[in-house]
PyMOL CGO cylinders between C-alpha atoms (Angstrom):
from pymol import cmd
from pymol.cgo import CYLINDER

trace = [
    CYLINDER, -1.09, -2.09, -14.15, -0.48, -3.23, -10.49, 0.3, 1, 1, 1, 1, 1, 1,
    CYLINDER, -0.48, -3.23, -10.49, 1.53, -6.70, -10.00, 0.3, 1, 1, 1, 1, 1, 1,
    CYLINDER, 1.53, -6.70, -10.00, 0.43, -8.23, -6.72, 0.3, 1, 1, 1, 1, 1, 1,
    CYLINDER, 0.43, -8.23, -6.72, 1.66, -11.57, -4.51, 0.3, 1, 1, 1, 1, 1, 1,
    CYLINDER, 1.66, -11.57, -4.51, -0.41, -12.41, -2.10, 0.3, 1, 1, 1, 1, 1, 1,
    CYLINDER, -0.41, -12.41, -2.10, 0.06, -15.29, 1.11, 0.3, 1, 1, 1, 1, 1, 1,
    CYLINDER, 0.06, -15.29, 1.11, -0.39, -16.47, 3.95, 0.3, 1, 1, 1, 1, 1, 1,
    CYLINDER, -0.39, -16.47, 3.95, 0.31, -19.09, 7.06, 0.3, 1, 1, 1, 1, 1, 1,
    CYLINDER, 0.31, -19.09, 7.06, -1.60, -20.75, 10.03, 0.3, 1, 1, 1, 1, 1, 1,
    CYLINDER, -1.60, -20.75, 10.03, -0.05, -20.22, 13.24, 0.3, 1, 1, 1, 1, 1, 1,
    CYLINDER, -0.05, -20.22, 13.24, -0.88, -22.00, 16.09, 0.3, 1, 1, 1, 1, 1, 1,
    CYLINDER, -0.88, -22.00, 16.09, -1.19, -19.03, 18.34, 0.3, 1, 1, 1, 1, 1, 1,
    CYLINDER, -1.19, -19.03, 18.34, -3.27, -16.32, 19.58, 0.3, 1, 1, 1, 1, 1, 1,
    CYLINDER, -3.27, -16.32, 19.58, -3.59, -13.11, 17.44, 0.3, 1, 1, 1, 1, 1, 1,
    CYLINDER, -3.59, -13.11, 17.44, -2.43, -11.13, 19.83, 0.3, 1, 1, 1, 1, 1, 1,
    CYLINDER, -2.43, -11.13, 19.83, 0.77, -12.98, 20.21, 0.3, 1, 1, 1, 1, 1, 1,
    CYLINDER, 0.77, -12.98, 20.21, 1.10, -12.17, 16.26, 0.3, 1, 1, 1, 1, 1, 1,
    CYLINDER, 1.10, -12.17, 16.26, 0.25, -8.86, 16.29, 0.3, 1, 1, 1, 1, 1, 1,
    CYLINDER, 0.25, -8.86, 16.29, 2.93, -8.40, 19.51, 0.3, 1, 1, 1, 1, 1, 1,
    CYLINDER, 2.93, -8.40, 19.51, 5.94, -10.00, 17.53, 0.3, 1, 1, 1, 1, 1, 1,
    CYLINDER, 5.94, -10.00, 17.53, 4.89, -8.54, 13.64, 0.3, 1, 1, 1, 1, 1, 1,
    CYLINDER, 4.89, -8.54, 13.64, 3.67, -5.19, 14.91, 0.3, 1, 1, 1, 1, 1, 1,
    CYLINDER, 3.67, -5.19, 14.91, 7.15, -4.36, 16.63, 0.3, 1, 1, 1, 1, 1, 1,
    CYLINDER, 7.15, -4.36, 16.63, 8.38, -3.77, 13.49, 0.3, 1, 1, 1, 1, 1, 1,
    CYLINDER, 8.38, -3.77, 13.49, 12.08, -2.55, 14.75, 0.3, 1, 1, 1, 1, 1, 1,
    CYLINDER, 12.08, -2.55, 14.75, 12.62, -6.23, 16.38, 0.3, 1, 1, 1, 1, 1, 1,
    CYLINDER, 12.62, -6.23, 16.38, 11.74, -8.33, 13.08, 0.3, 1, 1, 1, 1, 1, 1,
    CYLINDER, 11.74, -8.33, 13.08, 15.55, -8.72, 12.41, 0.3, 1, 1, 1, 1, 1, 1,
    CYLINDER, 15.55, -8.72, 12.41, 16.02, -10.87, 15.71, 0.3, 1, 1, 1, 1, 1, 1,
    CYLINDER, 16.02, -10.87, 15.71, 13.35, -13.45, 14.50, 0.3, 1, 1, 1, 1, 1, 1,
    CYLINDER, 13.35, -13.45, 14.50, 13.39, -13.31, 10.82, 0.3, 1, 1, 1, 1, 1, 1,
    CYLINDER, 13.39, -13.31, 10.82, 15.97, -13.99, 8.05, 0.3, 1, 1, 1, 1, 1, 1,
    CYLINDER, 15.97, -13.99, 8.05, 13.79, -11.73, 5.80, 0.3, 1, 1, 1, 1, 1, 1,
    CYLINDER, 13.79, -11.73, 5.80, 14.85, -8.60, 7.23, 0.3, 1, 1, 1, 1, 1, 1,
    CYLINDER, 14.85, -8.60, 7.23, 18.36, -7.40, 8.02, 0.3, 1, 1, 1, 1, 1, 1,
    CYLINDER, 18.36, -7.40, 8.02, 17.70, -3.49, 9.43, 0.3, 1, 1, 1, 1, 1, 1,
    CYLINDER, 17.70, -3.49, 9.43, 15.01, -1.73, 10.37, 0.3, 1, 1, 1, 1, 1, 1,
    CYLINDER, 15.01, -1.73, 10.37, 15.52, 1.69, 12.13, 0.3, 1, 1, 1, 1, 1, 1,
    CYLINDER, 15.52, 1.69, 12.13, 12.11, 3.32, 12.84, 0.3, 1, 1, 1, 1, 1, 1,
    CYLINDER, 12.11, 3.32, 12.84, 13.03, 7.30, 11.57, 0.3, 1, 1, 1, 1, 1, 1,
    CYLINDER, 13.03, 7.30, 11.57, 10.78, 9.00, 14.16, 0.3, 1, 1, 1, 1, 1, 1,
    CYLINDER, 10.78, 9.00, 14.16, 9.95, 9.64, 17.95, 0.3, 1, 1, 1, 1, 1, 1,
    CYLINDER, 9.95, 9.64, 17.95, 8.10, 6.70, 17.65, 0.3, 1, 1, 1, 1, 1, 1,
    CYLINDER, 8.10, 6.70, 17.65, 8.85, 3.49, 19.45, 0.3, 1, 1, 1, 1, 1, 1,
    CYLINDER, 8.85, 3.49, 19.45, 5.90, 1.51, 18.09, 0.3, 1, 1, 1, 1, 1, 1,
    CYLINDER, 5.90, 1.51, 18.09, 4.64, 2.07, 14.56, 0.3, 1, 1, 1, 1, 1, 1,
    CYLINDER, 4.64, 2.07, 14.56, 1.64, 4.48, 13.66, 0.3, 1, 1, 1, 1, 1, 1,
    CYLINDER, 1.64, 4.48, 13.66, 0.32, 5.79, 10.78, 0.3, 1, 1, 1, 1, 1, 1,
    CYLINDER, 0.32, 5.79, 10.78, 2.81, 7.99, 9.17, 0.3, 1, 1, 1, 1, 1, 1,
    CYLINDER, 2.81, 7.99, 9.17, 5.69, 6.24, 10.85, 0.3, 1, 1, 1, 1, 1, 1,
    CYLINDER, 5.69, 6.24, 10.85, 8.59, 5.85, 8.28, 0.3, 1, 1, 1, 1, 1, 1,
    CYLINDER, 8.59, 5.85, 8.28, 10.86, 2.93, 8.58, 0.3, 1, 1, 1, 1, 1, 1,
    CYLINDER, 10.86, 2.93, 8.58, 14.12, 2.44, 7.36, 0.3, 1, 1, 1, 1, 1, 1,
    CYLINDER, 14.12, 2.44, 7.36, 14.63, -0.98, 5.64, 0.3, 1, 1, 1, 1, 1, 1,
    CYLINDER, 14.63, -0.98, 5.64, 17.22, -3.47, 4.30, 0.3, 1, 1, 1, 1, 1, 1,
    CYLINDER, 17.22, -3.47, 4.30, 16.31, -6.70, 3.01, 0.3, 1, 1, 1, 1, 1, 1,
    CYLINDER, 16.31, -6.70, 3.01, 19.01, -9.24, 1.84, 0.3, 1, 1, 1, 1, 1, 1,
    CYLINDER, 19.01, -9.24, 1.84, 19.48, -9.05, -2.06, 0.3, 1, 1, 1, 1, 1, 1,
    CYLINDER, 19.48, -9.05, -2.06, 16.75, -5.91, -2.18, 0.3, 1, 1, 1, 1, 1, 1,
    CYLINDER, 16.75, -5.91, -2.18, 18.19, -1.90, -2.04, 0.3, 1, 1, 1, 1, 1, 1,
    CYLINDER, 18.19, -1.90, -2.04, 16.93, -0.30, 0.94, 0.3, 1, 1, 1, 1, 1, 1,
    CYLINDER, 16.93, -0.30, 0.94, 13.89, 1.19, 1.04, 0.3, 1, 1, 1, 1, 1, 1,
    CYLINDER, 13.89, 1.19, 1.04, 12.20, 3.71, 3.35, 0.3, 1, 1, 1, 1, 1, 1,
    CYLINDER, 12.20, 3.71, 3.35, 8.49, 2.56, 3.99, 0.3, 1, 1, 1, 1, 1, 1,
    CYLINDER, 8.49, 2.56, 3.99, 5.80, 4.74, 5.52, 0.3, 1, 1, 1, 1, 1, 1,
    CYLINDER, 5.80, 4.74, 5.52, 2.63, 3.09, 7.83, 0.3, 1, 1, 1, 1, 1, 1,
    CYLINDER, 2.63, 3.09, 7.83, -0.19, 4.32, 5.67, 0.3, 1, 1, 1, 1, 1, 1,
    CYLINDER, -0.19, 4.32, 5.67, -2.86, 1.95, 7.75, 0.3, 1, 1, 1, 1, 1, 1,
    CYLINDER, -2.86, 1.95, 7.75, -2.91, 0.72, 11.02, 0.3, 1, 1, 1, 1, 1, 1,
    CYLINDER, -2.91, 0.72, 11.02, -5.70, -1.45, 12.71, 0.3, 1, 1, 1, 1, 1, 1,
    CYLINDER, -5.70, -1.45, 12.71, -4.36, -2.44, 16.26, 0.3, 1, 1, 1, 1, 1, 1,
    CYLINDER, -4.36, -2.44, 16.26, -4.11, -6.36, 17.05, 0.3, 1, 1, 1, 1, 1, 1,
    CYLINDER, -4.11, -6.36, 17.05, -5.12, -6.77, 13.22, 0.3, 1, 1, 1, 1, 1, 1,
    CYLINDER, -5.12, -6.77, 13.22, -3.12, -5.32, 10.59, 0.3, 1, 1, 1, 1, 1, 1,
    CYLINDER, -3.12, -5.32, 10.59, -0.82, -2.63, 9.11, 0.3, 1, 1, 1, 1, 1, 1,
    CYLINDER, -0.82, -2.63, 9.11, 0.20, -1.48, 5.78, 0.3, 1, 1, 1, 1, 1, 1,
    CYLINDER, 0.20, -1.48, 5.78, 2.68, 0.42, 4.43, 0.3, 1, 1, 1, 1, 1, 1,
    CYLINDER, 2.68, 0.42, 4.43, 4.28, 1.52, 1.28, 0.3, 1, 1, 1, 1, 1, 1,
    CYLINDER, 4.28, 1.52, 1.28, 7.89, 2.71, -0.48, 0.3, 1, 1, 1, 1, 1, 1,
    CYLINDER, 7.89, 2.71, -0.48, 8.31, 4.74, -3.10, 0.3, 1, 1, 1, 1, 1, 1,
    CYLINDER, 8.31, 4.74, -3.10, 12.34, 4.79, -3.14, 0.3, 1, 1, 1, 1, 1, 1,
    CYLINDER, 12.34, 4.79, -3.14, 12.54, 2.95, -6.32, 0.3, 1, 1, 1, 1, 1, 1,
    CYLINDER, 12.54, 2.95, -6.32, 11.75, 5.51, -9.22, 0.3, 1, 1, 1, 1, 1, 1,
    CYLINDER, 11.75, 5.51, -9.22, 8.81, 4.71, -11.40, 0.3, 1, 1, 1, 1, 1, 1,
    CYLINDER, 8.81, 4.71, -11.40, 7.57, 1.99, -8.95, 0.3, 1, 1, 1, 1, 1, 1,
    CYLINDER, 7.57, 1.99, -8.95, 5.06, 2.23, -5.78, 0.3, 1, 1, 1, 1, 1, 1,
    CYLINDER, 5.06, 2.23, -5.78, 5.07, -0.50, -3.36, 0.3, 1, 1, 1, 1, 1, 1,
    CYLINDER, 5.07, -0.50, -3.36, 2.53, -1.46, -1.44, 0.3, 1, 1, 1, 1, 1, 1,
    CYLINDER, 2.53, -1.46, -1.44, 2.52, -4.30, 1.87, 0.3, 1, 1, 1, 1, 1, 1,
    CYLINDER, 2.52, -4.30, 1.87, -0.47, -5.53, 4.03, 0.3, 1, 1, 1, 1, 1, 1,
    CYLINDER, -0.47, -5.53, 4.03, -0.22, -7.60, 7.01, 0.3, 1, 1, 1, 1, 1, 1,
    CYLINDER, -0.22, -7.60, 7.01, -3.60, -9.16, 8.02, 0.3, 1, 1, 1, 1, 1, 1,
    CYLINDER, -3.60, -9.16, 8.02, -4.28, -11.53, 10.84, 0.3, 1, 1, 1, 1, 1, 1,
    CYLINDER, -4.28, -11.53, 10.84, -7.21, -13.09, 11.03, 0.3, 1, 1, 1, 1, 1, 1,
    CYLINDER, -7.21, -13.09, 11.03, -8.09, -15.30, 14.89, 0.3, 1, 1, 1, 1, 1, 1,
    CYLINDER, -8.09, -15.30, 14.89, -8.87, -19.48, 13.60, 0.3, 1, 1, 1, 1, 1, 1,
    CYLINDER, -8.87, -19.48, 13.60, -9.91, -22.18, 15.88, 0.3, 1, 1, 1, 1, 1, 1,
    CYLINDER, -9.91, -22.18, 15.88, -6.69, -23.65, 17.11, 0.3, 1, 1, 1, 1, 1, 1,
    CYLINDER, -6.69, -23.65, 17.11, -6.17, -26.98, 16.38, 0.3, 1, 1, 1, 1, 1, 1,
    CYLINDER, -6.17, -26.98, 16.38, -3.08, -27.51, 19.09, 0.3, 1, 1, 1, 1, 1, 1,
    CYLINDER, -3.08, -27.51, 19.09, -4.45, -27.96, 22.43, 0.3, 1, 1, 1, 1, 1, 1,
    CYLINDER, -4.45, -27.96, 22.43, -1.91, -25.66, 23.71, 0.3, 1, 1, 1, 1, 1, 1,
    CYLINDER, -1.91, -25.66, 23.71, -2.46, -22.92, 22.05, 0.3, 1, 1, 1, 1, 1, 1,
    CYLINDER, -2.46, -22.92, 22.05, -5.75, -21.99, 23.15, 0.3, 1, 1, 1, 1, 1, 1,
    CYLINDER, -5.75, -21.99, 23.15, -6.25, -19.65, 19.05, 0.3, 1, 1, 1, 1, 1, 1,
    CYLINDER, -6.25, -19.65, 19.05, -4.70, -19.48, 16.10, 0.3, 1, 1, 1, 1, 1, 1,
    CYLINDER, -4.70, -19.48, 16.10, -4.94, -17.15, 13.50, 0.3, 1, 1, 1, 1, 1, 1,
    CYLINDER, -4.94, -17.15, 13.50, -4.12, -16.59, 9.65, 0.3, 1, 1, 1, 1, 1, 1,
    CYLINDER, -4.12, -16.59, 9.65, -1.50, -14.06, 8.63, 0.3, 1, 1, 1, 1, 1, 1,
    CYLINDER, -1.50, -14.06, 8.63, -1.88, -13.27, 5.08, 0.3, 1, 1, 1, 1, 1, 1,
    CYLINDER, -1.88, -13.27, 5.08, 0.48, -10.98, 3.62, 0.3, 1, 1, 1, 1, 1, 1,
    CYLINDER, 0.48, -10.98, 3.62, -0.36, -9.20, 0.00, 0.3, 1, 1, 1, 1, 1, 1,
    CYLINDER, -0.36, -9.20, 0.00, 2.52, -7.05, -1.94, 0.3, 1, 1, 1, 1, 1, 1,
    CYLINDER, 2.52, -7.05, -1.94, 1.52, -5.03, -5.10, 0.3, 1, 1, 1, 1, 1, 1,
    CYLINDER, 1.52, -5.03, -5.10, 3.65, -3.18, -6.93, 0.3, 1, 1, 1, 1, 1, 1,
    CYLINDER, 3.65, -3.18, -6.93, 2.37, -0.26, -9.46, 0.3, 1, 1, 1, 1, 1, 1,
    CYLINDER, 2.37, -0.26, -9.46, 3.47, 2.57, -11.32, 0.3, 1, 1, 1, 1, 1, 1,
    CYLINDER, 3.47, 2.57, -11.32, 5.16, 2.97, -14.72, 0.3, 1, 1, 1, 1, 1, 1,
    CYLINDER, 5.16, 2.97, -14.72, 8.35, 0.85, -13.98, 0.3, 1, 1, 1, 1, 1, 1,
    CYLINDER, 8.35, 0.85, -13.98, 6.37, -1.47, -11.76, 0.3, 1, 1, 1, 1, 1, 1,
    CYLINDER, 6.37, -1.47, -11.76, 6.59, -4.36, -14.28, 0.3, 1, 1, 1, 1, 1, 1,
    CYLINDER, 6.59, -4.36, -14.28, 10.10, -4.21, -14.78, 0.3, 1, 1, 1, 1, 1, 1,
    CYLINDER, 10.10, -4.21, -14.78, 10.72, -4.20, -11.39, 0.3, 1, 1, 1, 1, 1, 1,
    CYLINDER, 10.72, -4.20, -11.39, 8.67, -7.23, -10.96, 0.3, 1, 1, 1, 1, 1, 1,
    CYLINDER, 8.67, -7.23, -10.96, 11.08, -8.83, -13.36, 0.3, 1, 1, 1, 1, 1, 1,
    CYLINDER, 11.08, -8.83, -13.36, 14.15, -7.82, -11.59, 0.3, 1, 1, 1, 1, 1, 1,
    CYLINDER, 14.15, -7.82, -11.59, 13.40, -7.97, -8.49, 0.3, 1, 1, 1, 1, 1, 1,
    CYLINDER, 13.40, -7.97, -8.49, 10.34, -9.83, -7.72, 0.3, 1, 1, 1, 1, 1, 1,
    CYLINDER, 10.34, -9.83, -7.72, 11.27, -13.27, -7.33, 0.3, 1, 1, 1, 1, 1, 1,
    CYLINDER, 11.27, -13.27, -7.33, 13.46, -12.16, -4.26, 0.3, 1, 1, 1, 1, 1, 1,
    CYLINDER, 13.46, -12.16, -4.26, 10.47, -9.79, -2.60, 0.3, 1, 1, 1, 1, 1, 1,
    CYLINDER, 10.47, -9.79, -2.60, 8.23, -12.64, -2.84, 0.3, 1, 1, 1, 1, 1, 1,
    CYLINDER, 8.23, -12.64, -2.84, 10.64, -15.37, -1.59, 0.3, 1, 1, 1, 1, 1, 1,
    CYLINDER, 10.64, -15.37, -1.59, 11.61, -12.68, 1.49, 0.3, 1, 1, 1, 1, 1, 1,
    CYLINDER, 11.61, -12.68, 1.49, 7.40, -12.25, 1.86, 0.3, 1, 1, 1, 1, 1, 1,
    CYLINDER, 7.40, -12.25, 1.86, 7.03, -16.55, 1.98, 0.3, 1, 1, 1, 1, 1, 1,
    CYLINDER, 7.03, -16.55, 1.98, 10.50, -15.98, 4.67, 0.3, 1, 1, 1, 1, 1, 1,
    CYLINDER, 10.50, -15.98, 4.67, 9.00, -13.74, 7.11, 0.3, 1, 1, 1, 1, 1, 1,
    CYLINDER, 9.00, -13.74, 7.11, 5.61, -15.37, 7.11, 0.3, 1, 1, 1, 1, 1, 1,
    CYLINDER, 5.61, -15.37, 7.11, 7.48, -19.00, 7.91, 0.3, 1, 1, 1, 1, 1, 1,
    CYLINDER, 7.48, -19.00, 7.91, 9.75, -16.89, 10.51, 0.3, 1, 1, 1, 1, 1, 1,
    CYLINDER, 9.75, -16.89, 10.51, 6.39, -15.37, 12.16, 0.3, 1, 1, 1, 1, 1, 1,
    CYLINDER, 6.39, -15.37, 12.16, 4.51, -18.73, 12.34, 0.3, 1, 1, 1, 1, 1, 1,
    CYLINDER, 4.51, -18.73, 12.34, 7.86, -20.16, 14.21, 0.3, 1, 1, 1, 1, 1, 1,
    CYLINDER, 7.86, -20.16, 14.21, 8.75, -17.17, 16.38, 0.3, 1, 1, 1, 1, 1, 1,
    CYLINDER, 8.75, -17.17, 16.38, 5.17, -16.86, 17.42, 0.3, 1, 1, 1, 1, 1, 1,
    CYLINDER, 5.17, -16.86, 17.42, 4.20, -20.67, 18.23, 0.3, 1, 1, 1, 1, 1, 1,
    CYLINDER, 4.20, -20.67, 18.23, 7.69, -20.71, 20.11, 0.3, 1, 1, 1, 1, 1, 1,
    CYLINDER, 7.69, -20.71, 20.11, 6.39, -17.92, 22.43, 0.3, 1, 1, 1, 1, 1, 1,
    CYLINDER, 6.39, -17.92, 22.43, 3.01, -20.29, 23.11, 0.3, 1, 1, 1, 1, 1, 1,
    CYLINDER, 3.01, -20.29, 23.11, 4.96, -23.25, 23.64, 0.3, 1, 1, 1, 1, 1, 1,
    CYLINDER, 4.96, -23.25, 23.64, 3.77, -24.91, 20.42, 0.3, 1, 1, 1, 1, 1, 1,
    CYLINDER, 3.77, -24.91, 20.42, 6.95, -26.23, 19.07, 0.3, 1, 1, 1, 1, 1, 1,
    CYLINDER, 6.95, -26.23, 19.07, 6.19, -26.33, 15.14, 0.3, 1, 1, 1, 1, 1, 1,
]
cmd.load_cgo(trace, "trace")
């Protein structure tokens, strides 16, 4: 049985802008409280599919995560298995909106959707859910400020 959280946020600027700031994946510790180190473990500079990243969260062990999808100025996904028992999956979507600020000229949706499955997936839910999905609602309110800051849409 998988055990899934799933969100999202409005951001007053263009999906491109997004995709900039969440796919440089290495940099999210400058602009978000949700992540404390991330050390990309490849020749890579940006991610790709297979890239494996090295990641601490605050309160969470840390985790190696490997890009398993990648759709440029859209989306990536990833997943851990460094908890025994327990496969973790992310998603990062972004989806372009009508902008309602003048300034911004777009907006977009980010939706992010975590599921967890395996045999000790439930239990880890228990123990350690609550944080992953408060860090998940943390970088998403991090993202929508980071990004409208860039546009000059002061949120």
């Amino acid at each position: 049985m998988a055990h899934a959280y799933r969100t999202s946020v409005r951001v007053e600027a263009p999906a491109d802008v997004v995709w900039q700031i969440l796919s440089d994946v290495g940099r999210m510790p400058a602009w978000t409280r949700a992540m404390s180190r991330m050390t990309l473990l490849g020749p890579e500079t940006a991610i790709v599919v297979g890239s494996r990243v090295e990641v601490e969260q605050p309160g969470l062990p840390v985790a190696t995560w490997e890009v398993d999808g990648l759709t440029e100025g859209q989306g990536f996904s990833w997943s851990s298995s460094s908890t025994p028992g327990v496969r973790t999956g992310t998603a990062y979507r972004i989806t372009p909106q009508a902008a309602a600020a003048p300034r911004a000229g777009a907006a977009c949706e980010v939706t992010t959707a975590v599921a967890r499955s395996g045999m000790l997936a439930g239990l880890t839910d228990l123990a350690a859910g609550p944080r992953a999905r408060e860090l998940a609602d943390t970088l998403l309110a991090d993202l929508k400020v980071e990004a409208e800051l860039r546009v000059g849409n002061k949120p």
